[in-house]
Backbone as JSON Lines, residues from 0, in Angstrom:
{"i":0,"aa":"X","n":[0.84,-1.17,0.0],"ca":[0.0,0.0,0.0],"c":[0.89,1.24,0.0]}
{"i":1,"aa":"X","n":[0.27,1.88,-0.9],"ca":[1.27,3.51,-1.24],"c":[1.08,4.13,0.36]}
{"i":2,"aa":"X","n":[1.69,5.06,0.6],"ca":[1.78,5.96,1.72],"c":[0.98,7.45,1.26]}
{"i":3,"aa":"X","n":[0.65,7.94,1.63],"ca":[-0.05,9.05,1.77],"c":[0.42,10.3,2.5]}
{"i":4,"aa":"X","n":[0.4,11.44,2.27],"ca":[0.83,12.4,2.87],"c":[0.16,13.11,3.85]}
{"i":5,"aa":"X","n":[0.5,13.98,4.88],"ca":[-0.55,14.71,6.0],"c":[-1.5,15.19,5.38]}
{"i":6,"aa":"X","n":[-1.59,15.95,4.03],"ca":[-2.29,16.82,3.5],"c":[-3.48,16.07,3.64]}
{"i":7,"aa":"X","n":[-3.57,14.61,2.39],"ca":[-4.1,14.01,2.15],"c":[-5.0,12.98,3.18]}
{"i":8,"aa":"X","n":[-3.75,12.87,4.2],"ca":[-5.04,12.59,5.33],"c":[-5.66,12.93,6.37]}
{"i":9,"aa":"X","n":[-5.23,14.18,6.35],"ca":[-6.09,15.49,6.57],"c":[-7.61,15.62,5.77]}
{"i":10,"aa":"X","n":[-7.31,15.11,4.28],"ca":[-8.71,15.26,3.17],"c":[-9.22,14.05,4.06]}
{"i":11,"aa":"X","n":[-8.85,12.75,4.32],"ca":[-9.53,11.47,4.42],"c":[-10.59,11.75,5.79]}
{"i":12,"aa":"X","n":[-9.58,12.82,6.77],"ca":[-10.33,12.75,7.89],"c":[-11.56,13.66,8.05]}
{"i":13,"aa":"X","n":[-11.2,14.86,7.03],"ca":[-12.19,15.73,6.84],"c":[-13.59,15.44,5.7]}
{"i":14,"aa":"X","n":[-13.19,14.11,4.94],"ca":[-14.52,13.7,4.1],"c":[-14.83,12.92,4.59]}
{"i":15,"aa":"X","n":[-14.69,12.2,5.57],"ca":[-15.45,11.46,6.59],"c":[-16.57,12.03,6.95]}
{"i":16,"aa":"X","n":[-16.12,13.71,7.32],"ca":[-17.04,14.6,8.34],"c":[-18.31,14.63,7.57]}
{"i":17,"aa":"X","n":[-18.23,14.8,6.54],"ca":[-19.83,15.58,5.16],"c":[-19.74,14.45,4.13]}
{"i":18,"aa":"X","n":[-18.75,13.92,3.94],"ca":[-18.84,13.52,2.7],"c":[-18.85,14.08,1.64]}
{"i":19,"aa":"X","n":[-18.44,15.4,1.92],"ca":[-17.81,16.38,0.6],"c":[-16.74,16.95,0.44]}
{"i":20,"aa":"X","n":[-16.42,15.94,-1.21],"ca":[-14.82,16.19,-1.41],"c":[-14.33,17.62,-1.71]}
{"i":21,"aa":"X","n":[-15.17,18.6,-1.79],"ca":[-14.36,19.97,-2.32],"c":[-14.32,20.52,-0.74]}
{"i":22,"aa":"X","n":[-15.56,20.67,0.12],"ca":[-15.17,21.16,1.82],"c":[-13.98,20.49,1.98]}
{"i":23,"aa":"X","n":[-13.74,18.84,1.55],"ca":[-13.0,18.2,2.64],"c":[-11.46,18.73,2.13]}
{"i":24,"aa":"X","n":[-11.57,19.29,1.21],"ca":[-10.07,19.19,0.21],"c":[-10.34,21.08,0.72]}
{"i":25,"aa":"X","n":[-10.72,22.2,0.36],"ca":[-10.45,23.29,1.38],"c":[-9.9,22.78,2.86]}
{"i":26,"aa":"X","n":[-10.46,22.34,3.55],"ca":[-10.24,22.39,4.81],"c":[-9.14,21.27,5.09]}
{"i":27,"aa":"X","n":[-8.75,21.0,3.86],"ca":[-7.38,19.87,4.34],"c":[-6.25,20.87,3.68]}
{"i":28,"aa":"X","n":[-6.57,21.96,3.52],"ca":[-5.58,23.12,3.1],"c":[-5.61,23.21,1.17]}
{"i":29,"aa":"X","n":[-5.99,22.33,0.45],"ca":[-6.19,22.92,-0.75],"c":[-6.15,24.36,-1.22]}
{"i":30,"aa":"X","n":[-6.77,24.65,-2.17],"ca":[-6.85,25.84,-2.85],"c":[-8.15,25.77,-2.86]}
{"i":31,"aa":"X","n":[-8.88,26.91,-2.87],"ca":[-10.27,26.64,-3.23],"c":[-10.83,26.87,-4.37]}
{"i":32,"aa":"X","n":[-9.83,27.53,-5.31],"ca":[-10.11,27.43,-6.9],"c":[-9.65,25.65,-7.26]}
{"i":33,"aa":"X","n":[-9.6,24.97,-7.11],"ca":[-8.66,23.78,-7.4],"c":[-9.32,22.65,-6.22]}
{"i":34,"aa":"X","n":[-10.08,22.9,-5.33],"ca":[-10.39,22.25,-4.51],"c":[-11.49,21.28,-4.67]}
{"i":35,"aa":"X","n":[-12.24,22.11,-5.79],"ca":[-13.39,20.99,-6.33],"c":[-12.99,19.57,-7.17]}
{"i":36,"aa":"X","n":[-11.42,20.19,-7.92],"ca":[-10.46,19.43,-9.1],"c":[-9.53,17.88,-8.12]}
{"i":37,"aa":"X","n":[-9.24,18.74,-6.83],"ca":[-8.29,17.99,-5.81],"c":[-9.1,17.06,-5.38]}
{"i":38,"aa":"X","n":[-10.21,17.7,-5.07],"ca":[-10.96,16.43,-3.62],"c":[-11.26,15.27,-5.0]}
{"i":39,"aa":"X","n":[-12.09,15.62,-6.1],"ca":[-11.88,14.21,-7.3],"c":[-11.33,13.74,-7.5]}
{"i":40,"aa":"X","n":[-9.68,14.15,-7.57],"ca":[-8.45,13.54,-8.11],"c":[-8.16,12.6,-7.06]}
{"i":41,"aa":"X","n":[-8.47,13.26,-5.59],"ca":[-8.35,12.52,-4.41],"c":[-8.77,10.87,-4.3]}
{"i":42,"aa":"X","n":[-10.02,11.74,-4.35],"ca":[-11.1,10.04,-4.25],"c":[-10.75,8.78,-5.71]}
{"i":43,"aa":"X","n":[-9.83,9.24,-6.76],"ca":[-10.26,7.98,-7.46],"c":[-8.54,7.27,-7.15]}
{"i":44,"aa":"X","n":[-7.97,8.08,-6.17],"ca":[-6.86,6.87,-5.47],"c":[-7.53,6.1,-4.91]}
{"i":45,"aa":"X","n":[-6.87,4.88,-4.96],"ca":[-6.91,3.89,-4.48],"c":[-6.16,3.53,-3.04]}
{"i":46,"aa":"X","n":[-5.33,4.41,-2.97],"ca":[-4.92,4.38,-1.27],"c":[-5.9,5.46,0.0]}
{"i":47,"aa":"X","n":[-6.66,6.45,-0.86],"ca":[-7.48,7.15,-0.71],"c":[-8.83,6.69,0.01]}
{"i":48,"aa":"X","n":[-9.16,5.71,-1.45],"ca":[-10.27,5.3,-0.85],"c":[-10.48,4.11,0.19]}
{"i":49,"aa":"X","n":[-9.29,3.37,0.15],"ca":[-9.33,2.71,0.97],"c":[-9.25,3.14,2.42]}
{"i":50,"aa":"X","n":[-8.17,3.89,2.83],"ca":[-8.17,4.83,3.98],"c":[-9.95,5.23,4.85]}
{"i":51,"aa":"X","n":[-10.71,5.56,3.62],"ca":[-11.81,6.32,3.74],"c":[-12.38,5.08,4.5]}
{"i":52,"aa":"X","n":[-12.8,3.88,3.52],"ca":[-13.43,2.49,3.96],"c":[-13.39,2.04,5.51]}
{"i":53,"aa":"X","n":[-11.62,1.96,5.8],"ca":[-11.18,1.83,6.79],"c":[-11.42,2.96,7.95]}
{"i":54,"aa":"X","n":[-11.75,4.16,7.6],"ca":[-12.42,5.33,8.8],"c":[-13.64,4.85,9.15]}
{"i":55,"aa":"X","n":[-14.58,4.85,7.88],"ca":[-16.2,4.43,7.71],"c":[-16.09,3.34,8.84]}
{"i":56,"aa":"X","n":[-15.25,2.14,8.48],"ca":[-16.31,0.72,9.16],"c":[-14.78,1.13,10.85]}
{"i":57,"aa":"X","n":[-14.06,1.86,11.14],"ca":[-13.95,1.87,12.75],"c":[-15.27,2.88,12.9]}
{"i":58,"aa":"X","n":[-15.87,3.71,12.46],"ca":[-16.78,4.42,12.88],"c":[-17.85,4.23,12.77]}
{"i":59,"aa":"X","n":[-18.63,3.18,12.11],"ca":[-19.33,2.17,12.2],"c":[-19.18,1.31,13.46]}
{"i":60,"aa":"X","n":[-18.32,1.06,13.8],"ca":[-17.84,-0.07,14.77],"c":[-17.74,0.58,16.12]}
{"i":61,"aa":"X","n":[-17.58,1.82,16.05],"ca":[-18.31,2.54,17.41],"c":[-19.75,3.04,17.35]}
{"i":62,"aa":"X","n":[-20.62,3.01,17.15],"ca":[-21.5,2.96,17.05],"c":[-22.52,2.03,17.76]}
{"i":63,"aa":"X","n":[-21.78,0.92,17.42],"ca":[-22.59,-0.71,17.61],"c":[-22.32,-1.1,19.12]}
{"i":64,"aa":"X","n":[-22.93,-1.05,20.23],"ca":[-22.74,-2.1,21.1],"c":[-22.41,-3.05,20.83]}
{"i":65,"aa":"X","n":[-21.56,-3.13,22.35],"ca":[-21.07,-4.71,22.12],"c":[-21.45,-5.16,23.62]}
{"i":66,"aa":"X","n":[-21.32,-6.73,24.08],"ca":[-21.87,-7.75,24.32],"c":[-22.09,-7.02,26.05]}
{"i":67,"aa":"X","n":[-21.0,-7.04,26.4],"ca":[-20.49,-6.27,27.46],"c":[-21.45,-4.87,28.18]}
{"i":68,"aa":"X","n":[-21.05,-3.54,27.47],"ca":[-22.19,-2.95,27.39],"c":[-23.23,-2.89,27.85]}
{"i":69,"aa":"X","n":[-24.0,-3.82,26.7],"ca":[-25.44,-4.57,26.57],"c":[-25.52,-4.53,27.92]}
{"i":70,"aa":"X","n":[-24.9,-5.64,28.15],"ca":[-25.31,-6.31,30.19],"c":[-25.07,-5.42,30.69]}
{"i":71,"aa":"X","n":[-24.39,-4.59,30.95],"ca":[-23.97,-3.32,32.01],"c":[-25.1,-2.71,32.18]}
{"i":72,"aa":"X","n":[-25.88,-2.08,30.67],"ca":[-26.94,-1.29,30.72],"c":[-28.15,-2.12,31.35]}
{"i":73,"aa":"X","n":[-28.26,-3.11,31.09],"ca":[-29.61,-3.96,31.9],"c":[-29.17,-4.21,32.98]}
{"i":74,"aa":"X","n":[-27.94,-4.28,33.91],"ca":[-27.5,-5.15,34.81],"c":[-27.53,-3.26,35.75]}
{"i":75,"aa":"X","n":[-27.27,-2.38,35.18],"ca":[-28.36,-0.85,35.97],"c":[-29.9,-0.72,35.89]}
{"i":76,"aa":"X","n":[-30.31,-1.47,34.61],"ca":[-31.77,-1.29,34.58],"c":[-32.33,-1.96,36.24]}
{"i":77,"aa":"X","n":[-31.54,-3.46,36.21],"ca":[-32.13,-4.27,36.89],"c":[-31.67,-3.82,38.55]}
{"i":78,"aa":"X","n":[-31.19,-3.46,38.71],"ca":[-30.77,-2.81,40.2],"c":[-31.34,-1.76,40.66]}
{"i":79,"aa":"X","n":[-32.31,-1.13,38.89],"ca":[-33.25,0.23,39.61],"c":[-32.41,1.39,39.78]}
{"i":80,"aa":"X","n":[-30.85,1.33,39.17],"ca":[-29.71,2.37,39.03],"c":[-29.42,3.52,38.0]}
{"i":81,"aa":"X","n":[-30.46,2.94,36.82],"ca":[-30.72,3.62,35.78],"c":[-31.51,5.22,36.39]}
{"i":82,"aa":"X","n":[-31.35,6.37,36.09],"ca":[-32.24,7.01,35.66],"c":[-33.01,7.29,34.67]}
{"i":83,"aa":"X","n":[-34.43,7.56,34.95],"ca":[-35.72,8.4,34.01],"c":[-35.61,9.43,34.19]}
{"i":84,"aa":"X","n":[-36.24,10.18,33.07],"ca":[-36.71,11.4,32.91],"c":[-38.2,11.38,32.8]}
{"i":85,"aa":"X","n":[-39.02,12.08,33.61],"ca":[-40.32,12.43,33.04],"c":[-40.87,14.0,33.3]}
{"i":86,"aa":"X","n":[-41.79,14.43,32.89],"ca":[-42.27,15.38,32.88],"c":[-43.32,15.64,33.72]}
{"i":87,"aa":"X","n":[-43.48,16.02,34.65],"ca":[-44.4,16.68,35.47],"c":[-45.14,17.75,35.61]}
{"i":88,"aa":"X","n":[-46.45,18.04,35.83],"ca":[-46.59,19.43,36.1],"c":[-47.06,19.79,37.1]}
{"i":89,"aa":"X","n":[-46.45,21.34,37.75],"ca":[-46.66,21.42,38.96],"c":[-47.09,22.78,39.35]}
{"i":90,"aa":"X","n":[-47.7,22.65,40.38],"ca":[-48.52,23.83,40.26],"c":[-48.35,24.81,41.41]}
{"i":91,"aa":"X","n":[-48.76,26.33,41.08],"ca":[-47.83,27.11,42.35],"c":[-48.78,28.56,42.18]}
{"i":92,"aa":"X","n":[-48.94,28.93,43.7],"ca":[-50.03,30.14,43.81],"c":[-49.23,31.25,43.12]}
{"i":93,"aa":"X","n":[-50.23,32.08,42.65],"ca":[-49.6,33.58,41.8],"c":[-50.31,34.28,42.29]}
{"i":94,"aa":"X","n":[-49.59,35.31,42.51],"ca":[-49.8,36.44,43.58],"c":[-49.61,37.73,42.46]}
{"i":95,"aa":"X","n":[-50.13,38.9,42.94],"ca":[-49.98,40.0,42.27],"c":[-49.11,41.03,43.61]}
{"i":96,"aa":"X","n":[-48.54,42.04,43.05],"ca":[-47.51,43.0,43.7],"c":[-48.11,43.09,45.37]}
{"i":97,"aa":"X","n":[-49.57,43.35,44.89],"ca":[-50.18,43.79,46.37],"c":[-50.36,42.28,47.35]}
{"i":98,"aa":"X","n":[-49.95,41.18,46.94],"ca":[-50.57,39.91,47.84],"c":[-51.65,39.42,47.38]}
{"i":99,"aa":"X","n":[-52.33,39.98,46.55],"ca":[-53.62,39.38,46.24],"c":[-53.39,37.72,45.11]}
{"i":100,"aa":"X","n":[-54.19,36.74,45.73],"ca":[-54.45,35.83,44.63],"c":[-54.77,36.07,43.05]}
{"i":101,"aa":"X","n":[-53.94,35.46,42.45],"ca":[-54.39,35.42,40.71],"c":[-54.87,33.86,40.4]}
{"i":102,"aa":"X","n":[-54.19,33.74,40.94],"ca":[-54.8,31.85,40.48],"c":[-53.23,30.58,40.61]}
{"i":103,"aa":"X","n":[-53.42,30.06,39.76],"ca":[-53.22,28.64,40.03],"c":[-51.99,28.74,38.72]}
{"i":104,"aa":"X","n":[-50.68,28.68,39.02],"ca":[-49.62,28.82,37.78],"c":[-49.29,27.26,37.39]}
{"i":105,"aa":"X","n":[-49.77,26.56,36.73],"ca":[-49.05,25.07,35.92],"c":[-48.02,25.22,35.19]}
{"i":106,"aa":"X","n":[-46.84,24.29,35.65],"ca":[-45.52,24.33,34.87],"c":[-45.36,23.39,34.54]}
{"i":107,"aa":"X","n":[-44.7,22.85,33.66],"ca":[-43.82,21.37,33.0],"c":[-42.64,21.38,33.57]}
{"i":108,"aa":"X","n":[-42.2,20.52,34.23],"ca":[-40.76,20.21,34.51],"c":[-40.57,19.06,34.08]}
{"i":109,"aa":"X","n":[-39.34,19.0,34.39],"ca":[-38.17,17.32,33.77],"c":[-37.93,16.88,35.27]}
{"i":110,"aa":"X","n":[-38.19,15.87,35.77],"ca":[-37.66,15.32,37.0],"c":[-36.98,14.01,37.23]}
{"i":111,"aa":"X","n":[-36.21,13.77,37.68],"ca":[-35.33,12.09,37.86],"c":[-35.92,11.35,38.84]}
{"i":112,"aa":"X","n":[-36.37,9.92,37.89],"ca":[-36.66,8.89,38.98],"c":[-36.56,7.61,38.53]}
{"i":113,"aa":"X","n":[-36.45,6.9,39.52],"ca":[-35.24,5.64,39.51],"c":[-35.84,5.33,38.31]}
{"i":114,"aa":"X","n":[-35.48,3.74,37.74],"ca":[-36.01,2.85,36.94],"c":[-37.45,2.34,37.41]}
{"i":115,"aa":"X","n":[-38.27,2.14,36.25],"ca":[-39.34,1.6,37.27],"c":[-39.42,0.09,37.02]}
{"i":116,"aa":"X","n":[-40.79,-0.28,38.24],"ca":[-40.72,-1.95,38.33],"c":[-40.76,-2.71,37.22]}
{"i":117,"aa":"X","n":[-41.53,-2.39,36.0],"ca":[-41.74,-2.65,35.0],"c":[-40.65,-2.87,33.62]}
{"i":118,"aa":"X","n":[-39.58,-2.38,34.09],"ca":[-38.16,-2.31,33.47],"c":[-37.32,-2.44,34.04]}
{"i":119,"aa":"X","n":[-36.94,-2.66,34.8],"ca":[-36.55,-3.28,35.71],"c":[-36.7,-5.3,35.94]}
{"i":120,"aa":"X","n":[-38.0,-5.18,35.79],"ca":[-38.23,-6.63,35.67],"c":[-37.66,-7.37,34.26]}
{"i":121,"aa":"X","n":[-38.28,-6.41,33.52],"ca":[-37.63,-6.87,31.8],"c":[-36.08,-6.72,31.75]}
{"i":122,"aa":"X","n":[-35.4,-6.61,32.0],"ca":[-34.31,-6.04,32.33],"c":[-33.31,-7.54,33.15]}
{"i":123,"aa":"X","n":[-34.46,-8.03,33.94],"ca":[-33.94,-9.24,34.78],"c":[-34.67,-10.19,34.08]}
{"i":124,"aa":"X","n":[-36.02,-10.33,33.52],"ca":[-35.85,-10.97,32.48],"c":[-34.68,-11.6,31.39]}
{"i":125,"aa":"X","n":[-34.39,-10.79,30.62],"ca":[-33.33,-10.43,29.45],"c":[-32.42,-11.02,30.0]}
{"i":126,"aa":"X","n":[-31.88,-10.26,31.2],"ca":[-30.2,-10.89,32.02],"c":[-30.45,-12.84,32.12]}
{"i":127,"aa":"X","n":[-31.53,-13.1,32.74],"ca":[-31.99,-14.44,32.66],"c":[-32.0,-15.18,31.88]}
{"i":128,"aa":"X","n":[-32.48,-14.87,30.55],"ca":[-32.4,-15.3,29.25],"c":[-31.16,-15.64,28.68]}
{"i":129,"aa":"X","n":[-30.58,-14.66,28.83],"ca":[-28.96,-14.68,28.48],"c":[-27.86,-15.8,29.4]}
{"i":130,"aa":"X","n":[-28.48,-15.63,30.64],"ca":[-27.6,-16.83,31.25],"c":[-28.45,-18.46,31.32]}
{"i":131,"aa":"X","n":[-29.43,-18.29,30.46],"ca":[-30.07,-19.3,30.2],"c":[-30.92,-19.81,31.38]}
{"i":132,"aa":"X","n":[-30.97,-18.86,32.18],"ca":[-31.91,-19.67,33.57],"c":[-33.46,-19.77,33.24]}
{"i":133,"aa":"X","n":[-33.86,-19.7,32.46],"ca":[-35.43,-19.69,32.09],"c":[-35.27,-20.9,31.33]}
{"i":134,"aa":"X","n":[-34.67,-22.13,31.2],"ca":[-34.6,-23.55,30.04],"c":[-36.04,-24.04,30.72]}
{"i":135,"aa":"X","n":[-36.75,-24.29,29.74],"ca":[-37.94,-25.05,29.54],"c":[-37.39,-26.53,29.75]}
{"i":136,"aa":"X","n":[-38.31,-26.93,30.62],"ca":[-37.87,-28.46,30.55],"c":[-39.06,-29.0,29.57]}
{"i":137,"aa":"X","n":[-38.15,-29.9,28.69],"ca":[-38.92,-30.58,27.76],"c":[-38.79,-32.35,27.66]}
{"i":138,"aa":"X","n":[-39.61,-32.85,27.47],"ca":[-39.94,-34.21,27.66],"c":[-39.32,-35.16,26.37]}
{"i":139,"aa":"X","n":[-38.41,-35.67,26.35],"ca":[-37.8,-36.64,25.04],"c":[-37.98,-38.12,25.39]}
{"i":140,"aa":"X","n":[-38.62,-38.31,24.53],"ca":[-39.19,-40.05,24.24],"c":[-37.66,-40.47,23.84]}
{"i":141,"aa":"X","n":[-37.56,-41.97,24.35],"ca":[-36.44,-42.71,23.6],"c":[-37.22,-43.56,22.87]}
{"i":142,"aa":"X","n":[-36.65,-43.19,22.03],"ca":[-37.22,-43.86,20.36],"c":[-36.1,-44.86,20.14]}
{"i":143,"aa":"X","n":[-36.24,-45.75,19.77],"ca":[-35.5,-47.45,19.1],"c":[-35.57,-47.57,17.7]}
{"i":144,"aa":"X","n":[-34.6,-46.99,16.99],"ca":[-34.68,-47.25,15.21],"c":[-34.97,-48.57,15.3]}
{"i":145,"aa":"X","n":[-35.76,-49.03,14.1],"ca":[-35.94,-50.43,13.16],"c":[-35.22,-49.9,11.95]}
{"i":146,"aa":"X","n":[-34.41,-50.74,11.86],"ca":[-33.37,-51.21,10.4],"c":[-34.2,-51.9,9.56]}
{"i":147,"aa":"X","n":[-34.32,-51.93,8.11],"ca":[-35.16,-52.73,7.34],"c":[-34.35,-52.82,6.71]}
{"i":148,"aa":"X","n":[-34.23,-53.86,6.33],"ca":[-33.16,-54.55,5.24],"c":[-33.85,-54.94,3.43]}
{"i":149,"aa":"X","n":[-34.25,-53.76,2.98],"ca":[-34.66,-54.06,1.61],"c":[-33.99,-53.37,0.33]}
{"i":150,"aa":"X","n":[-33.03,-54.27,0.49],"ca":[-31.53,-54.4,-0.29],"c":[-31.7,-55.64,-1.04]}
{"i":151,"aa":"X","n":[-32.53,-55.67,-2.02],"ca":[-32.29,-57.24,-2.24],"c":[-30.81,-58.14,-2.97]}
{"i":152,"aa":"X","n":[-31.04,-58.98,-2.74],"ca":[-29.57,-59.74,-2.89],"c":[-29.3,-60.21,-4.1]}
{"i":153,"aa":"X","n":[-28.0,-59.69,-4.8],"ca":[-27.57,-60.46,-5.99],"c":[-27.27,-61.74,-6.11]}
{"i":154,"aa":"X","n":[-28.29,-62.24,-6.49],"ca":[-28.15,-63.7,-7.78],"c":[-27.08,-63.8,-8.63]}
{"i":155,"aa":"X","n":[-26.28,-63.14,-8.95],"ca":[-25.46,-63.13,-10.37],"c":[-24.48,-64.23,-9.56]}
C-alpha cells in the first residue's frame, strides 16, 4: 500500500465529516479554486479510498454495542440504578404586587426517577435469558430405530 501524505489525510479525515470532497479538500488546506479538481483527483486513489473504507467501518464499529455494554446497561436497569426522565406538572399560587391571589400557575418540569418496576423486571428478564436460567424443561421419548433390510440380494 502507497503511503499518503498529512495533506491528504487530513482530506480522508475531513470527508469522513460531510462527505464532501471539495469542503474536505479546502479544509485539508487545498486551494479553493482547485479544490473541487483535488478532492476528485483525491477520491479515485486507491490508497485514498481505501483509507476512507477503513475510517467508515472503525466508525461504524463505534456505534454498535457490544456484548459487554449490553449487560452493564440492563445489569443498571435491573438494580433500579438507571435514571428516568419524566415530565411533570406542577402547580404554584400567583400572587400579584399587592398579595392578592391570581390563580393557580401550571408548569412542566423534567424530573429524575429511579427505573421503574416494570423495566426493571424486563431487564432481569433479558439478564436471565442470556444466562439461560429460564430452560424449559422438555420431555424426550427414547425412540428405538428399526433397520429394514430391503436391499435385495444379488443372484449373479
Amino acid at each position: 500500500m502507497d503511503k499518503f501524505s498529512a495533506k491528504q489525510q487530513i482530506f480522508v479525515d475531513e470527508y469522513i465529516i460531510d462527505m464532501n470532497a471539495t469542503q474536505a479538500a479546502i479544509r485539508a488546506g487545498y486551494s479553493k479554486k482547485t479544490a473541487r479538481q483535488q478532492g476528485q483527483r483525491l477520491l479515485t486513489k486507491a490508497v485514498i479510498q481505501q483509507a476512507i473504507e477503513k475510517r467508515l467501518d472503525e466508525k461504524k464499529e463505534e456505534l454498535i454495542m457490544k456484548q459487554d455494554e449490553i449487560l452493564i446497561l440492563l445489569s443498571e436497569q435491573a438494580r433500579r440504578q438507571a435514571t428516568d426522565y419524566q415530565v411533570v406538572l406542577t402547580e404554584k399560587p400567583r400572587f400579584d404586587d399587592d398579595g392578592n391571589f391570581l390563580g393557580i400557575e401550571k408548569k412542566p418540569e423534567i424530573v429524575e426517577v429511579p427505573t421503574q418496576n416494570k423495566d426493571a423486571i424486563k431487564a432481569l428478564d433479558l439478564l436471565g435469558k442470556r444466562y439461560a436460567m429460564w430452560t424449559e424443561k422438555q420431555q424426550v421419548e427414547n425412540i428405538t430405530p428399526v433397520f429394514v433390510d430391503d436391499i435385495p440380494d444379488d443372484d449373479d
